[in-house]
DSSP file (Angstrom, degrees, kcal/mol; ACC not computed):
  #  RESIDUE AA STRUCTURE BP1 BP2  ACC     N-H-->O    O-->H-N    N-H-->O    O-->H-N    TCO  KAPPA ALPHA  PHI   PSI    X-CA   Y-CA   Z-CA
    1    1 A X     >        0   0    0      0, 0.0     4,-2.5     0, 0.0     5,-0.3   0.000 360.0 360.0 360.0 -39.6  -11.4   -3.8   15.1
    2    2 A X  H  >  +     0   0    0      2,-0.2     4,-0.8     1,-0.2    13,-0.0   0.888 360.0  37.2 -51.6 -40.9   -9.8   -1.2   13.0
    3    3 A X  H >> S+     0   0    0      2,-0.2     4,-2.1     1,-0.2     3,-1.2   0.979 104.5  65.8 -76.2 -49.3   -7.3   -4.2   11.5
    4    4 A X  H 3> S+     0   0    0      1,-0.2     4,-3.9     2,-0.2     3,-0.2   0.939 112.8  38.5 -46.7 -45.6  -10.1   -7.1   11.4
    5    5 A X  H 3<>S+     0   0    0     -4,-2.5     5,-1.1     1,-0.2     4,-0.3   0.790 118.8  49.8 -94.9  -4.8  -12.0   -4.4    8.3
    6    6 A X  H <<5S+     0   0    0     -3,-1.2     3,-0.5    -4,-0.8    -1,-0.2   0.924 112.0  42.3 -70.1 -31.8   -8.8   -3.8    7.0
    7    7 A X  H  <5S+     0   0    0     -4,-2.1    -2,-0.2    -3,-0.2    29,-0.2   0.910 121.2  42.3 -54.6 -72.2   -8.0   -7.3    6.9
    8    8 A X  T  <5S-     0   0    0     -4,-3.9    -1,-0.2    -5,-0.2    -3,-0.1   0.179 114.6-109.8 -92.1  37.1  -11.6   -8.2    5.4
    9    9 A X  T   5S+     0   0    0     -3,-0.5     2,-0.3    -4,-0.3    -3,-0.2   0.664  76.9 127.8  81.9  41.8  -11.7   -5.2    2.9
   10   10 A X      < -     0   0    0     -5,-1.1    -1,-0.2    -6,-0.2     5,-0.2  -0.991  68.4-103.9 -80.6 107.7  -14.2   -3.6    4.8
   11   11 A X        -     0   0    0     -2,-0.3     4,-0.5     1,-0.2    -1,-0.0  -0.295  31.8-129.0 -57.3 161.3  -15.2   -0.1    6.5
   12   12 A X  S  > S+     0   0    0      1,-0.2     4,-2.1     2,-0.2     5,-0.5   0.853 113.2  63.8 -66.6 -45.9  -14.9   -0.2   10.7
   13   13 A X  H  > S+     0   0    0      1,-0.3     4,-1.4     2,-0.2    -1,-0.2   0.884 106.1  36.9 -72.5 -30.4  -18.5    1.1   10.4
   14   14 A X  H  > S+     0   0    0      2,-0.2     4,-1.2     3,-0.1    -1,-0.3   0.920 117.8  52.1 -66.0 -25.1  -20.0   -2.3    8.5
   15   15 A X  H >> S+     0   0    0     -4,-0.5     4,-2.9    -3,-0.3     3,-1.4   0.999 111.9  44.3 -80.7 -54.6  -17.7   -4.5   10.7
   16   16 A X  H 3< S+     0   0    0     -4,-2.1    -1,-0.2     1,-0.3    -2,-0.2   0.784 118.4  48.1 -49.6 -33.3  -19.1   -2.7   14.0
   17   17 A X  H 3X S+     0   0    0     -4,-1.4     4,-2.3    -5,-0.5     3,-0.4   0.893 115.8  44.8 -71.5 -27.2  -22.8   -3.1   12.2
   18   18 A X  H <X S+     0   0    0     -3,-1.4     4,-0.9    -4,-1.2    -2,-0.3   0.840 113.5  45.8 -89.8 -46.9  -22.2   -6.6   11.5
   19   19 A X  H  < S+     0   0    0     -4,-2.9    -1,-0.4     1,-0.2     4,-0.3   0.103 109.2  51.7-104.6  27.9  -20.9   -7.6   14.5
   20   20 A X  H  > S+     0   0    0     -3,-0.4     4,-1.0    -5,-0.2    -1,-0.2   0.486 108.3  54.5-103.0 -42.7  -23.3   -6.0   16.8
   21   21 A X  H  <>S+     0   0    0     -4,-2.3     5,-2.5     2,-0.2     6,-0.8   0.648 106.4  54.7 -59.3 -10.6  -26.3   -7.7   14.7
   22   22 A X  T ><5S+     0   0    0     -4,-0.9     3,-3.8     4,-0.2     5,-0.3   0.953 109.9  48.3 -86.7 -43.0  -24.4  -10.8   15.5
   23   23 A X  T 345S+     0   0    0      1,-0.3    -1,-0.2    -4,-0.3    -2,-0.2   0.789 111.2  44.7  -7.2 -60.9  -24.7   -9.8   19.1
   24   24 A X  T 3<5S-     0   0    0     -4,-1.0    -1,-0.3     0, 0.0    -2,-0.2   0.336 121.0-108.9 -98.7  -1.4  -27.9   -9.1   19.2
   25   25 A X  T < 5S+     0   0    0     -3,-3.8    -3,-0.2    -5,-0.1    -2,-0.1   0.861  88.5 112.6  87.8   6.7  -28.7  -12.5   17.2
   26   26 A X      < +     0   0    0     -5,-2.5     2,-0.4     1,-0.1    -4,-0.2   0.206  69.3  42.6-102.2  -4.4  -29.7  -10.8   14.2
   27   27 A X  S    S-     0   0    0     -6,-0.8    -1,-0.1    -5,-0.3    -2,-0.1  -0.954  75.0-112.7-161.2 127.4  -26.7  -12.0   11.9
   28   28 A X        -     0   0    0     -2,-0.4     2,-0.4     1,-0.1    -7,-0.1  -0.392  44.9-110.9 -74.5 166.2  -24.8  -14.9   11.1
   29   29 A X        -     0   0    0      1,-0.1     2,-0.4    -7,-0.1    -1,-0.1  -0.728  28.6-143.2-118.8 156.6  -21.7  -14.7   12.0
   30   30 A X        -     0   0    0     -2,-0.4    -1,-0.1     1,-0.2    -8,-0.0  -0.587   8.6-119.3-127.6 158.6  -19.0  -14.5   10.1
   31   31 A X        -     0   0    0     -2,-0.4     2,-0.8     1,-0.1    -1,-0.2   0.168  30.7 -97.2 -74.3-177.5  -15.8  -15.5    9.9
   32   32 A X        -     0   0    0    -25,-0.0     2,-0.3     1,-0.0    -1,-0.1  -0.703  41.2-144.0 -72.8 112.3  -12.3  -13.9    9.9
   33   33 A X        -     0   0    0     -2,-0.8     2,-0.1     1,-0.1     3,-0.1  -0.560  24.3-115.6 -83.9 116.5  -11.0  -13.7    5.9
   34   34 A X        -     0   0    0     -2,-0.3    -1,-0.1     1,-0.1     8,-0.0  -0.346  37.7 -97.7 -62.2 149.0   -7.6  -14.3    5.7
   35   35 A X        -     0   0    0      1,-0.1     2,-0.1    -2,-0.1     8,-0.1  -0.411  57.6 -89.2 -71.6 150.7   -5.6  -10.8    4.3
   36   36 A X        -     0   0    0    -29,-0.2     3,-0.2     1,-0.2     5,-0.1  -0.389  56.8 -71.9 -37.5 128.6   -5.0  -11.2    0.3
   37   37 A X  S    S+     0   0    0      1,-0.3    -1,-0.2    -2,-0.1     3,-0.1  -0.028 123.6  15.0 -24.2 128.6   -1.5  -13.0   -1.2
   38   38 A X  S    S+     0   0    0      1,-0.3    -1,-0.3    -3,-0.1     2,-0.2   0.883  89.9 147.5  56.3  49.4    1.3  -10.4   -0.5
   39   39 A X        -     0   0    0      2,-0.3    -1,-0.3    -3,-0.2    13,-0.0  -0.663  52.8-134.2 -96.4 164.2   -0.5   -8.4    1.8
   40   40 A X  S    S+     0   0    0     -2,-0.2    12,-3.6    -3,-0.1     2,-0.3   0.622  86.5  79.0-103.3   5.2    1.4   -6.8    4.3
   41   41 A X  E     -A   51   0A   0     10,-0.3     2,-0.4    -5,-0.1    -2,-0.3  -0.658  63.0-170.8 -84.2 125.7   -1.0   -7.7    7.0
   42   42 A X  E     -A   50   0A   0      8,-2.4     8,-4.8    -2,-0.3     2,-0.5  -0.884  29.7-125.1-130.8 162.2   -0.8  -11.6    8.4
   43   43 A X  E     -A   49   0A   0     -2,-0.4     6,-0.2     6,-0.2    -9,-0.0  -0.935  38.1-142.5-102.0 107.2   -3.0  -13.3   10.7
   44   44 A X    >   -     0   0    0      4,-4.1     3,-0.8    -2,-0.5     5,-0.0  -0.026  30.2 -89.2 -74.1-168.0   -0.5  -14.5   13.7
   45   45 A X  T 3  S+     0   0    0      1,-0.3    -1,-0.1     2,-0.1    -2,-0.0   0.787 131.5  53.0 -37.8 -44.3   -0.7  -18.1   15.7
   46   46 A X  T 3  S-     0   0    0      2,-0.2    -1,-0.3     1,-0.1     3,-0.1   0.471 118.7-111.0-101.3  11.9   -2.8  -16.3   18.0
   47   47 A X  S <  S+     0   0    0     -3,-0.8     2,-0.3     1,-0.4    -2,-0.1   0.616  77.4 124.1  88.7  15.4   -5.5  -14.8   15.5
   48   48 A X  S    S-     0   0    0      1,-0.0    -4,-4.1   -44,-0.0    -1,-0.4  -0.827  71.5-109.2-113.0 178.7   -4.6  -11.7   15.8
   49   49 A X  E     -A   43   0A   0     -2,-0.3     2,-0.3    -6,-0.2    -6,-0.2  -0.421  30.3-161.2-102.2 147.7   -3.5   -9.6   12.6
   50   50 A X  E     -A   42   0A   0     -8,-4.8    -8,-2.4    -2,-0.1     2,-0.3  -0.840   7.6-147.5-126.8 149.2    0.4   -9.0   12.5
   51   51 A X  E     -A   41   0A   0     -2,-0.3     2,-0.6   -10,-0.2   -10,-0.3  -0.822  14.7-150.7-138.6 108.1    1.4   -6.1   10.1
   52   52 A X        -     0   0    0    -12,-3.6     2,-0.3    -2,-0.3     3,-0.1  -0.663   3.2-150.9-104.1 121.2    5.1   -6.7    8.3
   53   53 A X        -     0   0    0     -2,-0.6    -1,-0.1     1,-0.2    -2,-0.0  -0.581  25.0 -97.5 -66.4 115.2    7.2   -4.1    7.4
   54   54 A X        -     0   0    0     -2,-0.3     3,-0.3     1,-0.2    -1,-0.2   0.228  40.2-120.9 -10.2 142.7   10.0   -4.0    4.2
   55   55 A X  S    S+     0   0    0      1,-0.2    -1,-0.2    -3,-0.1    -2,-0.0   0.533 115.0  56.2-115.2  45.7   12.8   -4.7    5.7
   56   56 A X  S    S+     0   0    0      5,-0.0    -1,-0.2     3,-0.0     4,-0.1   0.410  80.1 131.8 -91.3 -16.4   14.3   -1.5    4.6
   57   57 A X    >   -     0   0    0     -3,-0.3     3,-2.5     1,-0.1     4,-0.2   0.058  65.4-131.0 -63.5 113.6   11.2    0.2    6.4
   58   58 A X  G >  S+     0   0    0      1,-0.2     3,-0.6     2,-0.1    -1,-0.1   0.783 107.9  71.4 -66.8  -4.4   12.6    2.9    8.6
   59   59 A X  G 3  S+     0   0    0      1,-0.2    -1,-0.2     2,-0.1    -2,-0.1   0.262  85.1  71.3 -53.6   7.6   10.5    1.5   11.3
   60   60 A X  G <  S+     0   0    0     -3,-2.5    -1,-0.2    -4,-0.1    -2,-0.1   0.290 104.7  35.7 -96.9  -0.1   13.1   -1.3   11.1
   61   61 A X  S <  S+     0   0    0     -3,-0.6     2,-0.3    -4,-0.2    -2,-0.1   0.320  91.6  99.1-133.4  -0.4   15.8    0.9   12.7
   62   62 A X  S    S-     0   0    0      1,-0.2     5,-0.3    -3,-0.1    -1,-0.0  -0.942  78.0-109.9-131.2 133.3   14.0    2.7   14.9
   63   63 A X     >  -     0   0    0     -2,-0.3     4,-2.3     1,-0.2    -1,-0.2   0.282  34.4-120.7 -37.9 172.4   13.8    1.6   19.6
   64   64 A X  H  >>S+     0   0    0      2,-0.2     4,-2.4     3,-0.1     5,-0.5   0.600 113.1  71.9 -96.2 -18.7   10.4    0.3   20.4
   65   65 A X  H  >5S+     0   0    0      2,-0.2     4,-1.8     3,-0.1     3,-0.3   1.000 104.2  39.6 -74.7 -48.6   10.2    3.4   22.9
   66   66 A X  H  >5S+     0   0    0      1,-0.2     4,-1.3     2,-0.2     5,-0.4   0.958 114.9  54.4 -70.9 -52.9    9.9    6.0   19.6
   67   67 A X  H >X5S+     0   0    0     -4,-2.3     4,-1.2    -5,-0.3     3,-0.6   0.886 112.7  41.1 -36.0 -45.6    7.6    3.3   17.8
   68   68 A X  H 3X5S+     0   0    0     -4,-2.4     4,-1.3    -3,-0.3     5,-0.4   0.949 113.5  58.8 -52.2 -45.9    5.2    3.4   21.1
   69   69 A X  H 3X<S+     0   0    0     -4,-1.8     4,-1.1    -5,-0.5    -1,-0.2   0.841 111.5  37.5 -54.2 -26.6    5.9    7.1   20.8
   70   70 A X  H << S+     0   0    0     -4,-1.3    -1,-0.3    -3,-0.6    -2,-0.2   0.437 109.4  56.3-118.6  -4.3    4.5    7.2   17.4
   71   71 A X  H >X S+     0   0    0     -4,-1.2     3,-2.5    -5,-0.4     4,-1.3   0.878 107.7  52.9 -69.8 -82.3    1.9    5.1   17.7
   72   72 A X  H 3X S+     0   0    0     -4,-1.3     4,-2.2     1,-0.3     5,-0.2   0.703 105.6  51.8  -5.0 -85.4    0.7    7.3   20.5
   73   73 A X  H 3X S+     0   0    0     -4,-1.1     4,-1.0    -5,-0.4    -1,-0.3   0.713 109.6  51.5 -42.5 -19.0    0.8   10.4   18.6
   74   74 A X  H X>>S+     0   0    0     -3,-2.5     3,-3.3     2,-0.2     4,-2.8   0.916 112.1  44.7 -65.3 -77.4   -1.3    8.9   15.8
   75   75 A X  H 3X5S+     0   0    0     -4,-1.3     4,-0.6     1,-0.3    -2,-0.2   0.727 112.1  49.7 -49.9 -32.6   -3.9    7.7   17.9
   76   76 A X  H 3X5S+     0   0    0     -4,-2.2     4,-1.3     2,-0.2    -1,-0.3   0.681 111.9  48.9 -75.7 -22.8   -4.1   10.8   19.9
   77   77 A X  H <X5S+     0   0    0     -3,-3.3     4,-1.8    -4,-1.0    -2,-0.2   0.621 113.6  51.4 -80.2 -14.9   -4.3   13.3   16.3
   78   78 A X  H  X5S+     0   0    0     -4,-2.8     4,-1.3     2,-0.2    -2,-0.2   0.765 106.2  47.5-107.1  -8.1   -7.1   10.9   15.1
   79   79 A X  H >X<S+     0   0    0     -5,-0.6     3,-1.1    -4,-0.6     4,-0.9   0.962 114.3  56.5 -76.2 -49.5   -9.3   11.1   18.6
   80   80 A X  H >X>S+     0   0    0     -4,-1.3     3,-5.3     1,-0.3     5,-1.0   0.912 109.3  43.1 -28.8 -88.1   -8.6   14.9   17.8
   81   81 A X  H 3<5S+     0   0    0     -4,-1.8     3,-0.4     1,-0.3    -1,-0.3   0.734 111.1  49.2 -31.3 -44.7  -10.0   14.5   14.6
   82   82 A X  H <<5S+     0   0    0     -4,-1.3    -1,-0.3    -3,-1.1    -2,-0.2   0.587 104.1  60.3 -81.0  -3.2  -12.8   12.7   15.3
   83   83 A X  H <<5S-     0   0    0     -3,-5.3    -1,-0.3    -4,-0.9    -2,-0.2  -0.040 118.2-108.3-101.3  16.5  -13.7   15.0   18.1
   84   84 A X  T  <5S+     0   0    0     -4,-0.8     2,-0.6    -3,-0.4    -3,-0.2   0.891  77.2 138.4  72.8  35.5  -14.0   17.9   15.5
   85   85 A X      < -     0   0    0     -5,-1.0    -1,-0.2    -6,-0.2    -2,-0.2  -0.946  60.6-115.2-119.1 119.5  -10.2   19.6   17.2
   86   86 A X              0   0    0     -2,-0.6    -6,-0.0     1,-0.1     0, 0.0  -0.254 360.0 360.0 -57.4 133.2   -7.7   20.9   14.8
   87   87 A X              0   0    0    -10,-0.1    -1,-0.1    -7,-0.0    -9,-0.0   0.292 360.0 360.0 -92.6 360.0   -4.4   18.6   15.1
């Protein structure tokens, strides 16, 4: 959800309103907006949003076990954060 309102220029908190009145029947619904020319964000084959790196990018260099590994740690400092606990 977090990429679909990056993708349509959007806070998480409208797309989550938006798509919850569509839920509920309350909202038309709307569609997915392709990312801007040069974005670094694509929409792949299967509709879900793809996000392409430089390809100097040191994530270009670096096993897929330390990416998982640093995904991980992201996600886990920003439930921190949002649970009001110092990272």
């Amino acid at each position: 959800m977090k990429l679909r309102a990056v993708v349509q220029g959007r806070t998480l908190k409208e797309l989550v309103a938006d798509l919850l009145r569509q839920g509920l029947g309350m909202g038309q619904r709307t569609p997915l907006e392709r990312p801007p020319a040069g974005s670094m964000v694509e929409i792949g084959a299967n509709g879900l949003p793809v996000i392409r790196c430089r390809a100097d990018a040191p994530a270009s260099r670096m096993p897929v076990e330390a990416l998982l590994q640093l995904e991980q740690q992201a996600q886990t400092e920003e439930d921190l954060r949002h649970a009001g606990i110092a990272v």
